[in-house]
C-alpha positions in Angstrom: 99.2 56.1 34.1 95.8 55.9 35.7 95.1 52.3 34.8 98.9 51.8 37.0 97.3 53.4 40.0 94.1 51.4 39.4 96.2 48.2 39.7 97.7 49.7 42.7 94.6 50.2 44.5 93.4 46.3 43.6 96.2 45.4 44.7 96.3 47.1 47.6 92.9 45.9 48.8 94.1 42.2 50.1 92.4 40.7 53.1 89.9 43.4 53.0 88.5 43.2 49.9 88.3 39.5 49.8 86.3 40.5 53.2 83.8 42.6 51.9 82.9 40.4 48.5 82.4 37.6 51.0 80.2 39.7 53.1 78.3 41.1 50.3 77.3 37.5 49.2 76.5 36.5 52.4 79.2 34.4 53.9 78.6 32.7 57.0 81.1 34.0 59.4 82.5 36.4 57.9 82.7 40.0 60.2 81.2 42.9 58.8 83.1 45.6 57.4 82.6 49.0 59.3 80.0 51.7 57.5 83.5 53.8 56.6 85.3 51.0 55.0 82.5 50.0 53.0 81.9 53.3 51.5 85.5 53.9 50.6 85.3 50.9 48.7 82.2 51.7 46.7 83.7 55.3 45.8 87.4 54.5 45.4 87.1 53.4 41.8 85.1 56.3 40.5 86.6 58.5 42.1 89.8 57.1 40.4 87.8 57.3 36.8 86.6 60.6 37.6 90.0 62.0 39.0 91.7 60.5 35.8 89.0 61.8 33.0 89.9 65.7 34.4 93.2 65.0 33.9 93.0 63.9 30.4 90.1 66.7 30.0 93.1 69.3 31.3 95.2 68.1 28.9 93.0 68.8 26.3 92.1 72.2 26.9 95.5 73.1 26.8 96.5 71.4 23.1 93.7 73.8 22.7 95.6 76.9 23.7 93.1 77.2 27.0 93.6 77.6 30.5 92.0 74.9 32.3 90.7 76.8 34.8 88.9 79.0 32.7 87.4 76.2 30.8 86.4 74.4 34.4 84.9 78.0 35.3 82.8 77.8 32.2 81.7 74.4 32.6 80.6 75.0 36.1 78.6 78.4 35.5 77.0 76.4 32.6 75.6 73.9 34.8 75.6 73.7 38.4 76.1 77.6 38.7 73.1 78.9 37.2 69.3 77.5 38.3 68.2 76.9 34.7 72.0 75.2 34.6 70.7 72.7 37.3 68.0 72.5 35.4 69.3 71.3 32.3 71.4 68.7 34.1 68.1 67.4 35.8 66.6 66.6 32.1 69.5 65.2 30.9 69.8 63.3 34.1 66.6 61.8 34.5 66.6 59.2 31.4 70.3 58.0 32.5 68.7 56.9 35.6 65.7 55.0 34.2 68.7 53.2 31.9 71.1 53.0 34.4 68.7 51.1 36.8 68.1 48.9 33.6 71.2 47.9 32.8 72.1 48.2 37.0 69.2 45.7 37.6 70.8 43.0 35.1 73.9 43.4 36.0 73.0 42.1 39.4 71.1 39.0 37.9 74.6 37.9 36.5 72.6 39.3 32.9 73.9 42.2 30.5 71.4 44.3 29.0 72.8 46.0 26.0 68.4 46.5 24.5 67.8 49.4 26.6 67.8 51.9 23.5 64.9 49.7 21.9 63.2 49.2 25.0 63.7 53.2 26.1 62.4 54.0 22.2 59.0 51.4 22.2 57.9 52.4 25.8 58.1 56.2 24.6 56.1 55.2 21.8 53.9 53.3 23.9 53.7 56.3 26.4 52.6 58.7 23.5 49.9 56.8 21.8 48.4 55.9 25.3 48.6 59.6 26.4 47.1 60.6 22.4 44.0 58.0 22.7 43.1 59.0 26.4 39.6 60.3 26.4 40.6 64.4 26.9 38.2 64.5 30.0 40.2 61.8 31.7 41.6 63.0 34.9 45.3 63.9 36.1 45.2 61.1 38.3 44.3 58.3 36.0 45.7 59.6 32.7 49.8 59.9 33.9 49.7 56.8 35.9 48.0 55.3 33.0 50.7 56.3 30.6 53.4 55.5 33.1 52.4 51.9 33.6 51.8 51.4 29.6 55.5 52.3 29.2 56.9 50.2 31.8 54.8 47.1 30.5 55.9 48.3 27.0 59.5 48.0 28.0 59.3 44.8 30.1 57.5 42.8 27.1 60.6 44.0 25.5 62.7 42.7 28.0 60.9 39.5 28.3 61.6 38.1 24.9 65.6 37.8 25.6 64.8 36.3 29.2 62.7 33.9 27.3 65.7 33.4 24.9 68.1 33.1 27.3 65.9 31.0 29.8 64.6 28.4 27.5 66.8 28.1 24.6 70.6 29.6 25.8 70.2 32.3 23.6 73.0 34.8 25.0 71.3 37.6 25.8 74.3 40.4 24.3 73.1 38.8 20.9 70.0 39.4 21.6 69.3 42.6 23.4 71.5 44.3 21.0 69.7 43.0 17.9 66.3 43.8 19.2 67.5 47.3 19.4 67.2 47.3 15.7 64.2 46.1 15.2 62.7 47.8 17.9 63.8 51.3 16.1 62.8 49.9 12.7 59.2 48.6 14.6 58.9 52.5 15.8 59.5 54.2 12.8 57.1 52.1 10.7 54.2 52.6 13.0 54.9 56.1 13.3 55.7 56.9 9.7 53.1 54.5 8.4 49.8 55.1 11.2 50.7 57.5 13.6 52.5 60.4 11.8 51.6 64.2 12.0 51.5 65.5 8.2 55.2 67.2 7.6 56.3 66.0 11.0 57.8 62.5 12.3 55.8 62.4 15.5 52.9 60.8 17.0 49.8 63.4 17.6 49.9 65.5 21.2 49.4 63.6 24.6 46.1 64.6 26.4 47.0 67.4 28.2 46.1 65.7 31.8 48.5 63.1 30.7 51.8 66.4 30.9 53.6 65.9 33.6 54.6 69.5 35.8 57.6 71.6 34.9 59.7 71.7 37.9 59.9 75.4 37.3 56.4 75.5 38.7 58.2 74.6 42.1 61.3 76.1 41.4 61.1 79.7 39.6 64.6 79.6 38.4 64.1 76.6 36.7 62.2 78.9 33.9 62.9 77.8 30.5 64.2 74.7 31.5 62.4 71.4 30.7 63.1 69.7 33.5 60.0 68.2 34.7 58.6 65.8 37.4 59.8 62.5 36.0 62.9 63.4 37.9 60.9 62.9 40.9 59.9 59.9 39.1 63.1 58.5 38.5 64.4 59.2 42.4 61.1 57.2 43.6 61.8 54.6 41.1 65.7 54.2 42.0 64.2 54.0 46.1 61.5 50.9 44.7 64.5 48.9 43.2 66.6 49.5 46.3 64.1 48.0 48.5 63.3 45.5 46.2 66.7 44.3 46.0 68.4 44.7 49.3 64.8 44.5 51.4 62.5 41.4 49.5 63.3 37.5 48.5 62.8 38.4 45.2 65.8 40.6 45.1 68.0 38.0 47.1 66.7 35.7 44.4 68.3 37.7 41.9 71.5 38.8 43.5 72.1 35.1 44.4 71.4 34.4 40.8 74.3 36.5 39.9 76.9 35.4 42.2 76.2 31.8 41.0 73.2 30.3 38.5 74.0 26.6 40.0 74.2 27.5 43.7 71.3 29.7 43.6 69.2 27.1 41.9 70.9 24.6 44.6 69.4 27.1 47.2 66.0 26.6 45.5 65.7 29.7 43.2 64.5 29.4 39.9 66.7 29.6 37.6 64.5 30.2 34.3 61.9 32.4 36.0 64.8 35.0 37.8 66.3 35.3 34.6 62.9 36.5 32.8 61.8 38.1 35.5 65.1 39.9 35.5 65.1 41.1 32.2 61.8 41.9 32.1 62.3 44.3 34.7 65.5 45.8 33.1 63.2 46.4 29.7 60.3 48.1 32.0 62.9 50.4 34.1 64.1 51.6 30.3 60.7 51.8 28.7 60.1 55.0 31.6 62.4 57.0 29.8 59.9 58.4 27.6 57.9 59.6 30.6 61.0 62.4 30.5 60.2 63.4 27.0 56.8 62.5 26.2 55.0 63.3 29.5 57.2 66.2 30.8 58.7 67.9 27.6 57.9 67.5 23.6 54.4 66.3 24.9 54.3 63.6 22.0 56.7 60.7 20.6 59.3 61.6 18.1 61.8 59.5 16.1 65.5 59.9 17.1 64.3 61.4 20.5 66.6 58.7 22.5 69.7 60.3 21.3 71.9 56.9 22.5 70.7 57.1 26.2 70.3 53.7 26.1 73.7 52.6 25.5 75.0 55.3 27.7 73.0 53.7 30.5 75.8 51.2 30.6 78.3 53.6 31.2 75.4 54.9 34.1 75.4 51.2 36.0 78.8 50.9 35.3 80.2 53.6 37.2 77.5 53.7 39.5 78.5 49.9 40.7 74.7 48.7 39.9 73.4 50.3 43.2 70.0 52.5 42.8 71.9 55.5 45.0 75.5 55.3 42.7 73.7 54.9 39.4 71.8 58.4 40.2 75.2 59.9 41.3 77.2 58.6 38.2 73.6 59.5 36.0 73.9 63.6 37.6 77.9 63.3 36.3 77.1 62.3 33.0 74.1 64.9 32.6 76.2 67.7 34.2 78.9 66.5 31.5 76.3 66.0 28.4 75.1 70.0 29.5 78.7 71.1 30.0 79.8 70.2 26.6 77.2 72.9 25.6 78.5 75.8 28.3 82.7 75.6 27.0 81.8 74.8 23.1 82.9 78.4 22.5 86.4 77.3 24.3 86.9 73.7 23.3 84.8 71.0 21.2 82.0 69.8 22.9 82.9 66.0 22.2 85.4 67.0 24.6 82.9 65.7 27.2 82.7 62.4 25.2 86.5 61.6 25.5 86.1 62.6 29.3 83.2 60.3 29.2 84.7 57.4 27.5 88.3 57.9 29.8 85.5 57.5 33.4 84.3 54.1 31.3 87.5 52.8 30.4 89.0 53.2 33.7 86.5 51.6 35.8 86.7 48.7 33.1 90.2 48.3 33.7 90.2 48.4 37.5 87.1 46.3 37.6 88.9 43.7 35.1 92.1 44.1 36.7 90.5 43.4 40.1 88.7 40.7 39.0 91.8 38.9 37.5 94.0 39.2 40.5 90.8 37.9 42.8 90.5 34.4 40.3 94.4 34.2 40.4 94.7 33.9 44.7 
């Protein structure tokens, strides 16, 4: 029933749709849509997913002999109702973002990057052997940026070897991004296990401590107990730089025009080759931050198994958020506010109720998306 109403919005859209993705790739004479019209359109689908996913989510509680009201109640006081709620969400949130801007920044080079787990897991372990090698007099000032720029780089080398792939040899970059997950994991656990281990642990030895980023509890008091921390901050700034670089600078027109069309953007005299690693690169370097969320801000040192999947959920992140810096943070705060709220109605229903409600958000925008993109190649 919600993918029928899905079609029935795409299908609805006619002349202005066909409008808007004509304007959005720069068509010459074409009239620009009005602000209003263009943000209906950018909601309208998730709006549908989310609309749809509560729905299911009702039916659920119910076959589980609960009010849905009472269930909503709970999942609300467990998150955005209490200050260490919000707080939770915010830590939950922040790594979605870094992956979502990944996966978000390929999606606009025409590119799918399915290696964000690896690159997420080898920039955090990059992030905590940088922060445990730092002299311990080293500064605030140097030691976090220091650690923050060793797991971007971290992450984009990742990156960079399926944009050399792709690039240079055709290597589809799905093959290759996903089985570089594995052997990123398999890389991390052997230097961990094999040089870096604590005894009895399996975890790298304690960042510096002017390598810890603040506890946003030190700004907010309500916050206490939570670990949210400043990479949030982090995150937002970082989701503002890849706005601006995509909508404001050549290099992001480069890369949008590469994924409209490869052959008319190299016709229009952008390189191919180098967009495409450069692309990529950057995807691997947005998802090698995420460990400045758990290494800098919470645990204070790299652990195995500490990416928990965020990586693939990024997709999900970009998907719903459209691949914009301002919707992937929106669609990142709904899946962290649904990650937290499985925990606050667990004594009602399952928690993996939040996964089918995630999974029903996913499938609908897929089908829409699909859908409208079928109809669009059949006028």
């Amino acid at each position: 029933m919600v993918v029928y109403w899905c079609r029935r919005w795409v299908d609805g859209m006619g002349e202005a749709q066909e409008r808007a993705d004509a304007w959005e790739a720069g068509g010459d004479g074409v009239a620009r849509l009005p602000l209003g019209r263009r943000l209906a359109r950018a909601v309208e689908i998730p709006l549908l997913a989310v609309l749809g996913g509560l729905l299911i989510f009702e039916l659920i509680a119910l076959a589980y002999g609960q009010r849905p009201a009472t269930v909503l109640g709970d999942l609300w006081a467990g998150t955005w109702g209490t200050a260490y709620g919000i707080g939770q969400v915010l830590f939950k949130t922040t790594p979605l973002i870094f992956t979502g801007l990944s996966v978000g920044m390929a999606f606009r080079a025409g590119l799918f990057n399915i290696g964000a787990e690896g690159q997420a897991v080898l920039g955090a372990l990059t992030v905590g052997v940088v922060g445990a090698t730092l002299p311990a007099t080293t500064p605030a000032v140097v030691a976090v940026p220091v650690c923050v720029v060793a797991g971007f780089l971290a992450g984009a080398c990742w990156g960079a070897l399926p944009g050399v792939l792709k690039a240079h040899y055709g290597a589809h970059e799905v093959i290759t991004t996903i089985m570089l997950n594995f052997v990123a994991m398999a890389v991390s656990s052997w230097i961990v296990v094999t040089w870096l281990v604590v005894p009895e642990t399996l975890h790298t030895s304690p960042i510096v401590d002017s390598a810890r980023i603040f506890r946003l509890e030190a700004i907010v008091p309500g916050f206490q107990g939570s670990p949210a921390n400043g990479a949030f901050l982090l995150a937002l700034g970082v989701a503002a730089a890849m706005g601006w670089l995509l909508f404001r600078t050549r290099t992001g027109y480069e890369l949008r025009a590469l994924g409209l069309s490869p052959p008319a953007a190299e016709y229009g005299g952008v390189r191919v080759k180098r967009m495409t690693v450069l692309a990529l690169s950057l995807a691997g370097g947005l998802a090698g931050l995420v460990g400045t969320n758990y290494v800098l801000g919470y645990k204070y040192y790299h652990e195995e198994g500490f990416s928990g999947g965020v990586g693939f959920l990024g997709i999900a992140v970009a998907l719903l958020g459209r691949s914009h810096p301002l919707g992937v943070i929106l669609a990142a705060l709904l899946f962290g506010t649904l990650s937290q709220g499985g925990l606050a109605i667990n004594a009602l229903v399952p928690k993996e109720t939040m996964e089918v409600l995630q999974a029903v958000i996913i499938l609908v925008v897929a089908a829409a998306a699909g859908y409208g993109s079928r109809q669009k190649g059949e006028t």
